[in-house]
Backbone as numpy.savetxt, mean C-alpha at the origin, in Angstrom:
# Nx Ny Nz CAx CAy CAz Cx Cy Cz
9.93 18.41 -25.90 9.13 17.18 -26.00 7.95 17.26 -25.03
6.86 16.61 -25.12 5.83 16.68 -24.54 5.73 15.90 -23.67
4.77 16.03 -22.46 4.94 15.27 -21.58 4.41 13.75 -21.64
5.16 12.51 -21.58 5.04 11.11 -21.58 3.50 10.91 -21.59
2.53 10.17 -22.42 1.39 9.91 -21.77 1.19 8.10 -22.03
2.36 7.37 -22.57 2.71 5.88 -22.37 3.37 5.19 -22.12
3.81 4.53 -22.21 4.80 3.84 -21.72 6.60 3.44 -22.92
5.60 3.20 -23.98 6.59 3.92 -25.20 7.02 5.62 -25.07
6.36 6.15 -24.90 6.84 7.68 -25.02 7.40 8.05 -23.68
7.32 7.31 -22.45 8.21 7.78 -21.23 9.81 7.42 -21.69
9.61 6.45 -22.25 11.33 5.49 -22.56 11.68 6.55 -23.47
10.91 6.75 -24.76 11.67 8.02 -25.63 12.07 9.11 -25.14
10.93 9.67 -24.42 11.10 10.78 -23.48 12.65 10.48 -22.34
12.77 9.51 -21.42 13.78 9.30 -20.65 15.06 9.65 -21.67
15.44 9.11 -22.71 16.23 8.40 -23.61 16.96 10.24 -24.32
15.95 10.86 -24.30 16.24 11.99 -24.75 16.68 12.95 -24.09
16.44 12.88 -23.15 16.70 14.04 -21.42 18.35 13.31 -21.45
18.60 11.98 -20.97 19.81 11.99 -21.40 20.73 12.09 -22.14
20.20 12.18 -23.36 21.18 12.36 -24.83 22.42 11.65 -24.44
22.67 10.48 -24.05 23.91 10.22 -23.87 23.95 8.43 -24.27
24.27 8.38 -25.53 24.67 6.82 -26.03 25.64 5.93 -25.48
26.76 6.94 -25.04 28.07 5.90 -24.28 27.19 5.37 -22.75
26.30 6.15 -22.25 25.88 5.38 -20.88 25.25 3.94 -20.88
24.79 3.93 -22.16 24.42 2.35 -22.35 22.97 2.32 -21.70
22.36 3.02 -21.19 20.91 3.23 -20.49 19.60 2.14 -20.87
19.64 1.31 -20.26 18.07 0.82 -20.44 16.83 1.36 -19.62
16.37 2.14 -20.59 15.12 2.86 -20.56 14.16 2.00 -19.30
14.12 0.37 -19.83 12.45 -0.23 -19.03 13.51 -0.41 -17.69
14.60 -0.62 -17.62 14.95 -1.09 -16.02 15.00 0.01 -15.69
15.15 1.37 -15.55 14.90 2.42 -14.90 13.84 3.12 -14.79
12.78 2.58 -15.12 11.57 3.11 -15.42 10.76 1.74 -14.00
11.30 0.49 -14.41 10.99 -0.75 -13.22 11.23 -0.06 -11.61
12.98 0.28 -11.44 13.47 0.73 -10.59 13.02 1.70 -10.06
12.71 3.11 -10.41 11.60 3.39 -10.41 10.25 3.72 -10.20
9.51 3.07 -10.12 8.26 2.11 -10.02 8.52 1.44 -8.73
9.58 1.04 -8.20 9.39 0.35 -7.04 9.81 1.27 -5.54
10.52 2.68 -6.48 10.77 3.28 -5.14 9.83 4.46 -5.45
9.35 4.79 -6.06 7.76 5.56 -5.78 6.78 4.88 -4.73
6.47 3.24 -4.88 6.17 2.80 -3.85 5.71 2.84 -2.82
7.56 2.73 -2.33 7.67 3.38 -1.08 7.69 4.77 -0.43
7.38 5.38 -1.77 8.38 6.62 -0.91 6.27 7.36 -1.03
5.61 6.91 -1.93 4.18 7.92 -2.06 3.01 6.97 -1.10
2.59 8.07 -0.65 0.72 7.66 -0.22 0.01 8.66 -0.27
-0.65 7.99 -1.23 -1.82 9.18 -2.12 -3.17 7.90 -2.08
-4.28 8.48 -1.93 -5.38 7.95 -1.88 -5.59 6.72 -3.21
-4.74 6.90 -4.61 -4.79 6.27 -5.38 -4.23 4.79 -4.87
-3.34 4.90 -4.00 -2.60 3.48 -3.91 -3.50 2.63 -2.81
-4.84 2.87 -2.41 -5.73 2.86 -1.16 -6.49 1.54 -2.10
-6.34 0.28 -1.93 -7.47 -0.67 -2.54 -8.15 -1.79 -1.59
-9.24 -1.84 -1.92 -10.15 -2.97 -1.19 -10.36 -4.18 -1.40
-9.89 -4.86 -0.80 -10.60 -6.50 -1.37 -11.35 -6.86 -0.40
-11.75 -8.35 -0.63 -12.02 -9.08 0.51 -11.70 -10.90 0.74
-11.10 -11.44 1.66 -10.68 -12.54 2.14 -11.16 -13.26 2.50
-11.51 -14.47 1.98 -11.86 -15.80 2.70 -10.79 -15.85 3.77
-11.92 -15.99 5.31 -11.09 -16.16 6.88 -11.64 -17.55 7.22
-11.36 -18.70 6.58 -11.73 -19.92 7.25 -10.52 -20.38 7.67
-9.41 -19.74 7.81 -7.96 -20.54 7.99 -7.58 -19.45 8.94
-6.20 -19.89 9.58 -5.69 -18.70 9.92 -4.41 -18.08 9.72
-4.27 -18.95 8.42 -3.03 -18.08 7.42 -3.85 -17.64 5.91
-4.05 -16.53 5.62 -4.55 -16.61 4.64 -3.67 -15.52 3.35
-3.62 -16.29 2.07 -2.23 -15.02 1.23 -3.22 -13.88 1.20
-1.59 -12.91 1.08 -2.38 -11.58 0.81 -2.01 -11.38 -1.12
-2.51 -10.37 -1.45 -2.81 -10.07 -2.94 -1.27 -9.50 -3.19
-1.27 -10.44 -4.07 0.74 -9.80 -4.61 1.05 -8.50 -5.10
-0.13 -7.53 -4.80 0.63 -6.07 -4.81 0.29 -5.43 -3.89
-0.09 -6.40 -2.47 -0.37 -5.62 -0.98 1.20 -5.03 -1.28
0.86 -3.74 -0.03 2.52 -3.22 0.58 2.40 -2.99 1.80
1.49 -2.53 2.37 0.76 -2.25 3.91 -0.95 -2.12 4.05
-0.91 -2.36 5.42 -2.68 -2.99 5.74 -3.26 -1.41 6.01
-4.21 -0.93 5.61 -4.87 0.10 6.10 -5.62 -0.45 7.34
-6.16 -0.83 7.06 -7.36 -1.35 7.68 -8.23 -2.67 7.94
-7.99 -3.42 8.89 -8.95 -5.37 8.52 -9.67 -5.39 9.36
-10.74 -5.60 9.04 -11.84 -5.94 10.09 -12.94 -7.18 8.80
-13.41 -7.61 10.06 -14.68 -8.86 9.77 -15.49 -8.37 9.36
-15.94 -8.47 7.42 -17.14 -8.04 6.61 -18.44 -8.51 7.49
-18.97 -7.65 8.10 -20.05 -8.39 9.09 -20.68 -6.85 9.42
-22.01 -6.68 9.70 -22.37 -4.95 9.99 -22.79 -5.53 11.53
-22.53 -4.05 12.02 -21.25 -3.32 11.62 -20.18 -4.20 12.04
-19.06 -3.93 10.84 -17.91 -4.29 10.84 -17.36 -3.90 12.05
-16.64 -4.92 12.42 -15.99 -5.51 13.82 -14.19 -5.08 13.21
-13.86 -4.52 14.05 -11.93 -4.56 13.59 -11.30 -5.38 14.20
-10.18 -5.75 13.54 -9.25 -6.68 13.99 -7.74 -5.86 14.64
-7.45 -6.36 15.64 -6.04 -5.31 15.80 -4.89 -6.08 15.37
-4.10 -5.01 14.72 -2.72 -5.60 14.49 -2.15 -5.40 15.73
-1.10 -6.61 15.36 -0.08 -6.82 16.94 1.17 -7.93 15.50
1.84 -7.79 16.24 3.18 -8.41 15.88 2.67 -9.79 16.10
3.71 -10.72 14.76 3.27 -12.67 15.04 3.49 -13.12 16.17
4.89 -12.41 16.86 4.82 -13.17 18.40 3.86 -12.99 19.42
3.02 -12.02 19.15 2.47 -11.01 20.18 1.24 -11.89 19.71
0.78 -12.46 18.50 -0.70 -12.55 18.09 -0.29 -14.45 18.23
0.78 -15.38 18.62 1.03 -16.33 18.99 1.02 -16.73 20.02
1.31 -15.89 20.94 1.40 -15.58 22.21 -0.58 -15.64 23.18
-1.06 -14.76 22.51 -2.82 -14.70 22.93 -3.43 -16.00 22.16
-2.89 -16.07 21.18 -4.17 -17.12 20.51 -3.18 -18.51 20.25
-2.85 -19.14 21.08 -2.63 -20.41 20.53 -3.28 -20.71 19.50
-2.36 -21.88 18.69 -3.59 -22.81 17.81 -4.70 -23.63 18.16
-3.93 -23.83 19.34 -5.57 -24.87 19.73 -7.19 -24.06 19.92
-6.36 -22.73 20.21 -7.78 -21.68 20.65 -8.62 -21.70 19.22
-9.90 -21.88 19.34 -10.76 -20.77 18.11 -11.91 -19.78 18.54
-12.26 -19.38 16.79 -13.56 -18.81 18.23 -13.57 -17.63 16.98
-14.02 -15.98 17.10 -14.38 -15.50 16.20 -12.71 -14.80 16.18
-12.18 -13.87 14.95 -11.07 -13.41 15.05 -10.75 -12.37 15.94
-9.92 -12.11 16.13 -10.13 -10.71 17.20 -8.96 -9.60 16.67
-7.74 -10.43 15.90 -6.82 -9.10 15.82 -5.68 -10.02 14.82
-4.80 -9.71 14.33 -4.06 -10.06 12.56 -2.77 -9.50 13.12
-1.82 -10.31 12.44 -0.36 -10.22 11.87 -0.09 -10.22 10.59
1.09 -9.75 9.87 1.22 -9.72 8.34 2.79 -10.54 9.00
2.89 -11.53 7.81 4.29 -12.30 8.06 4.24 -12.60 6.76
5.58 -11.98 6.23 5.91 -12.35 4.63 4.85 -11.88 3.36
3.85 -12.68 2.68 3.13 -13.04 2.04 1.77 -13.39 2.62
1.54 -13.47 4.00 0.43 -13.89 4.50 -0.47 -13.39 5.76
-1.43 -13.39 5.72 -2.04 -12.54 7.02 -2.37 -13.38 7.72
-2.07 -13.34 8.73 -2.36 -14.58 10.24 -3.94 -13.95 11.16
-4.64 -14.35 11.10 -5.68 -14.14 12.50 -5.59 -15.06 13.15
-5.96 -14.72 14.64 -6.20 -15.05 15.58 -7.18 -15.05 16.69
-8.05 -15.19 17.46 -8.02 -16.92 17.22 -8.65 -17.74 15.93
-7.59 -18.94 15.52 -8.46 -19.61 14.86 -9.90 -19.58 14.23
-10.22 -19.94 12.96 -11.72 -18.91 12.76 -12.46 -20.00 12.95
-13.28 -20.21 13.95 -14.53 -21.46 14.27 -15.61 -21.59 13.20
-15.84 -20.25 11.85 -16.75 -20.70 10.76 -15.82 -20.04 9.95
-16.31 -20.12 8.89 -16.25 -19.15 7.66 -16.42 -17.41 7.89
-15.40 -16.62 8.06 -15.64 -15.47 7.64 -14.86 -14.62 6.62
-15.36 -13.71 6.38 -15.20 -12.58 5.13 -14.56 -11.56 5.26
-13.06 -11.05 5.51 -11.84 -10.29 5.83 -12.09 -9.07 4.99
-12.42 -7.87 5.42 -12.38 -6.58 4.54 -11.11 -5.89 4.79
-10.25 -6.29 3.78 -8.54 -5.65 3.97 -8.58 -4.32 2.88
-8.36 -2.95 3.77 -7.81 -1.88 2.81 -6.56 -2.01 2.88
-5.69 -1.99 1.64 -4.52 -1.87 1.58 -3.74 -1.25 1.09
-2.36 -0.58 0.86 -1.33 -0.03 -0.02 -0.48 -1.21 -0.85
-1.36 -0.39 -2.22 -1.01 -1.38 -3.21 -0.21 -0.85 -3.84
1.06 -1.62 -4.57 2.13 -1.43 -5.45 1.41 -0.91 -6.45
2.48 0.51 -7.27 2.08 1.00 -8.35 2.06 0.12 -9.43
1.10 0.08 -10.22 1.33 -1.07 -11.10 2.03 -0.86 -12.17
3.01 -1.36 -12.56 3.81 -1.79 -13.34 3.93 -1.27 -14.71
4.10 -0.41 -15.72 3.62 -0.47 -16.81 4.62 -1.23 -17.54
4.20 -1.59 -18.70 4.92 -2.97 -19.62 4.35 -2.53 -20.82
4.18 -3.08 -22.35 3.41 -2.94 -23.06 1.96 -3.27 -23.34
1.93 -4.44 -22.24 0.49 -5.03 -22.01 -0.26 -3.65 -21.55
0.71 -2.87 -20.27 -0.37 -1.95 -19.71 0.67 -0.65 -19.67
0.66 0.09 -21.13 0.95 1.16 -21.58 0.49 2.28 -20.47
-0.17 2.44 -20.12 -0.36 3.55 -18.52 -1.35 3.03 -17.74
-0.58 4.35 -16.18 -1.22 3.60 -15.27 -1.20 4.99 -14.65
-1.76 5.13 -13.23 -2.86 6.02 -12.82 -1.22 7.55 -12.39
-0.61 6.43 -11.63 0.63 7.86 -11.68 1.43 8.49 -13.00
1.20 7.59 -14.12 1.70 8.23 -15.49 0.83 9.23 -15.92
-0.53 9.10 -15.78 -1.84 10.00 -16.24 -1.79 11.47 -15.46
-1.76 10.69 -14.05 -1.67 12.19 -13.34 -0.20 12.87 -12.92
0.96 12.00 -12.84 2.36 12.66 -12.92 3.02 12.09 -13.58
3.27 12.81 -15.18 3.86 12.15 -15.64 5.38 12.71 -15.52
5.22 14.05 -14.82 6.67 15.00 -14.62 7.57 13.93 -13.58
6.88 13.49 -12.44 7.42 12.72 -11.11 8.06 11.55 -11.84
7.12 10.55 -13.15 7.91 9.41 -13.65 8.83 9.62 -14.22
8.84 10.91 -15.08 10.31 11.28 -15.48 11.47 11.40 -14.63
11.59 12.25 -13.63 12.35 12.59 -12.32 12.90 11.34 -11.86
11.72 10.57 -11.73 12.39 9.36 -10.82 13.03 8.00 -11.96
12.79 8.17 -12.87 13.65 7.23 -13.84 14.56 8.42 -13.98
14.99 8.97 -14.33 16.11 9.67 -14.36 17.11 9.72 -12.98
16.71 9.59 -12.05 17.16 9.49 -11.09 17.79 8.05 -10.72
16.90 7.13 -11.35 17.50 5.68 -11.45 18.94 5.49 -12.51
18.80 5.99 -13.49 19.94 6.43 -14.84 21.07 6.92 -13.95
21.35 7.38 -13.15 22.42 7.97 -12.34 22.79 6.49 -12.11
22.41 5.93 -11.82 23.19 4.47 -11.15 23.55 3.64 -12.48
23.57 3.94 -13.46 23.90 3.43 -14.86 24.82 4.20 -15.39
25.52 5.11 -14.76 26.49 5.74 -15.51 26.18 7.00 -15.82
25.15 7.69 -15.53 24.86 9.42 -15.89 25.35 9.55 -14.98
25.97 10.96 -14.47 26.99 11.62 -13.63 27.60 12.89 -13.96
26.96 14.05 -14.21 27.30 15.18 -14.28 27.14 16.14 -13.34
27.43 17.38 -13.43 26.94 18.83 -12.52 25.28 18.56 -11.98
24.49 18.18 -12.88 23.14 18.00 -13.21 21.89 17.76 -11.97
23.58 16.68 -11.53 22.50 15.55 -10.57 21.61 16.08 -9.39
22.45 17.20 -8.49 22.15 18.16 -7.29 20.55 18.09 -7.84
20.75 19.33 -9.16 19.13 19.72 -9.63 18.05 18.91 -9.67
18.55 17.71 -10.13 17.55 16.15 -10.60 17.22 15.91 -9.03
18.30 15.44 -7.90 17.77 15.41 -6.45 16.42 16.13 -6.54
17.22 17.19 -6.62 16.13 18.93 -5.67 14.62 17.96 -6.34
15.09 18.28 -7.53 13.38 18.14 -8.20 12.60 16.82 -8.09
13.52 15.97 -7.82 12.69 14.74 -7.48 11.95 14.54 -6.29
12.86 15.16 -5.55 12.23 15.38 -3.99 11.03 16.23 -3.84
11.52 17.46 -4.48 10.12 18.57 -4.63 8.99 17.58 -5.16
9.13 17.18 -6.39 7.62 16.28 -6.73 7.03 15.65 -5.91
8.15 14.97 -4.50 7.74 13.60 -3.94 6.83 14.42 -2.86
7.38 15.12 -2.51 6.34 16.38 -1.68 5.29 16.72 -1.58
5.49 17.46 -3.43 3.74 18.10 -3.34 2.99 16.62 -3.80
3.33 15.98 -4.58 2.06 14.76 -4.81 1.57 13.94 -3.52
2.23 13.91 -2.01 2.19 13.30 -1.28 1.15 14.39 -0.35
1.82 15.61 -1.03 0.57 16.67 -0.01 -0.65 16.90 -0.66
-0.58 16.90 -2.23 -1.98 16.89 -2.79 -2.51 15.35 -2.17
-2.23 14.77 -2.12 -2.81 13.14 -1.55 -3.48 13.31 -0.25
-2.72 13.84 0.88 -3.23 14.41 2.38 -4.14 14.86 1.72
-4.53 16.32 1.29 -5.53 17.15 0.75 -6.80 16.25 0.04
-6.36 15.54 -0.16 -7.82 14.85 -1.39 -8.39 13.97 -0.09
-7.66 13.50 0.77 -8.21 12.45 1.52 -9.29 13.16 3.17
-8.68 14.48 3.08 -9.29 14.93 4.13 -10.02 16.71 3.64
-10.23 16.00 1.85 -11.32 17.23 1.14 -12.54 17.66 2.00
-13.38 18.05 1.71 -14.89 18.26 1.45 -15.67 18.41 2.90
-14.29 18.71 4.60 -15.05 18.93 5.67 -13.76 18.65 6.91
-14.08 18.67 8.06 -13.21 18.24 9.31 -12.77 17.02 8.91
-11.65 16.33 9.39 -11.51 15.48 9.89 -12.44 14.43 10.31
-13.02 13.30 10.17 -13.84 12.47 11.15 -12.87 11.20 11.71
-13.11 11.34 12.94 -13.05 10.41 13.52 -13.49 9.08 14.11
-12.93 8.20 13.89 -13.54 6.71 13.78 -13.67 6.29 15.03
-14.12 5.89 15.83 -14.19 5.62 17.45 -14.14 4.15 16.63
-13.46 3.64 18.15 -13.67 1.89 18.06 -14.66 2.03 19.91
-15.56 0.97 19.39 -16.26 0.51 20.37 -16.65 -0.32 21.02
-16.35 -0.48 22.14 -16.52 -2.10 22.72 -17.69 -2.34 23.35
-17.78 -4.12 23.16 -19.50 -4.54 23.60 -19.08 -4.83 25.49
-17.67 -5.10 25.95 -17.81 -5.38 26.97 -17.56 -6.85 27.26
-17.63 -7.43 25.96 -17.60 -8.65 26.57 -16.12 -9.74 26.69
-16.21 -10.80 27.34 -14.89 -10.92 27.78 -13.93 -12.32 26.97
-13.10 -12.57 26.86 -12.56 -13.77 25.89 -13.41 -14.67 26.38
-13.43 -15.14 27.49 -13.63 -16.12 28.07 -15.75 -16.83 27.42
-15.79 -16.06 26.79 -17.33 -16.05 25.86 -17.41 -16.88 24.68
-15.63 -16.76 24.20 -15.78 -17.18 22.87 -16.43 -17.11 22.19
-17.16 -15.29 22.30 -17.64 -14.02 21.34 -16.50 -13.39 20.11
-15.37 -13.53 20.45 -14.52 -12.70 19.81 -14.42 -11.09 20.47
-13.16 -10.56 20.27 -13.18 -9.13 20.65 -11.63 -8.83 20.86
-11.61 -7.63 21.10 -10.02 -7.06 21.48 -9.31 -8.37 22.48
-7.60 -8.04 22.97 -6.92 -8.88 23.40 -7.57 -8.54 25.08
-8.21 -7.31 25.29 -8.74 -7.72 26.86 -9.69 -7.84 26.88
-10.38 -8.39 25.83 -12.04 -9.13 25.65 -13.00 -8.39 25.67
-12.94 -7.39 24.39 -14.17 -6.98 24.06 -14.14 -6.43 22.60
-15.35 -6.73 22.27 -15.47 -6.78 20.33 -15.08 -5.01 20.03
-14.55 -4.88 18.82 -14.22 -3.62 18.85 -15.04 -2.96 17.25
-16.09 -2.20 17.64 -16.90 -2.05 16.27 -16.22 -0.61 15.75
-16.40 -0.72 14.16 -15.75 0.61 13.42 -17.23 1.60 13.41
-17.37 2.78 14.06 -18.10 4.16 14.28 -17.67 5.21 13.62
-18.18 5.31 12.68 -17.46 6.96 12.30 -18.89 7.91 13.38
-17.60 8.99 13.61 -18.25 10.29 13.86 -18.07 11.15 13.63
């Protein structure tokens, strides 16, 4: 059989690798299951997305297929970064009563916290790790089916073990699931640090101190993003 290129033909495709009717196998919940531990387990430049946030509050939701923050800093040139610190740690420096420009973010649950309080309107540039999206019939493929469609096989098959597949087999299915999770995670390194050295981002401070109610790092000074 050829390799899956939809979302109908992964389920046929799954359905057939097992040849096995007594397991009772549903194709889309192992294909879901799945989907949610690729997730976690890949970072490849594909799962890398940009938005941007209205910061007039200082709880603001994040996008329901964040998974982790790359990167937040204040859409402002040059962009100013925000540091992550833990909610107690970012409760702790910025009371509520404080405002003033943001200086540094927590993720709690569903929501991104800055701190201090935002005294105007600003514009949050969040890179993030976004959940693989989903395929369904609405959205027959998606960017890891196009480019691995061997890995979606592996890892729904690997979900089917918890439904009742259970043979000699499984060792091999491990090995190879793992091997995929490998090289796609090392072709990912490779694409992200293509075409030269390494650069490094300096953060840079203006010097100046909280007590300005300028905004800046937690020992008071603005921290600008520099590539070099």
């Amino acid at each position: 059989m050829a390799e899956p290129q939809s979302y109908a033909e992964l389920q046929s495709c799954l359905l057939a690798w097992l040849d096995d009717s007594a397991a009772n196998i549903n194709p889309t919940e192992c294909i879901g299951l799945a989907e949610r531990r690729l997730t976690r387990l890949l970072n490849v430049p594909e799962m890398a997305v940009t938005t941007t946030l209205d910061a007039s509050v200082p709880m603001i939701d994040l996008p329901q297929d964040f998974r982790e923050a790359r990167e937040c800093t204040i859409d402002m040139s040059p962009r100013i970064a925000l540091e992550p610190t833990s909610l107690a740690t970012l409760r702790l420096l910025y009371p509520s009563s404080r405002t003033g420009r943001p200086q540094a973010y927590a993720i709690s649950g569903s929501s991104l916290l800055i701190g201090p309080s935002p005294d105007a309107a600003y514009t949050i540039r969040l890179v993030y790790k976004q959940a693989i999206p989903p395929l369904s019939d609405a959205r027959p493929t998606n960017w890891l089916l196009a480019k691995h469609p061997d890995l979606y096989m592996a890892a729904a098959l690997a979900m089917a073990e918890f439904r009742g597949w259970n043979d000699a087999r499984l060792p091999l299915l491990k090995a190879w699931y793992d091997e995929l999770i490998a090289e796609v995670n090392d072709a990912g390194y490779r694409t992200r640090h293509a075409g030269g050295p390494i650069r490094m981002r300096a953060m840079v401070t203006d010097g100046s101190g909280l007590g300005s109610g300028s905004g800046g790092s937690a020992d008071g000074s603005d921290l600008y993003l520099v590539d070099g």
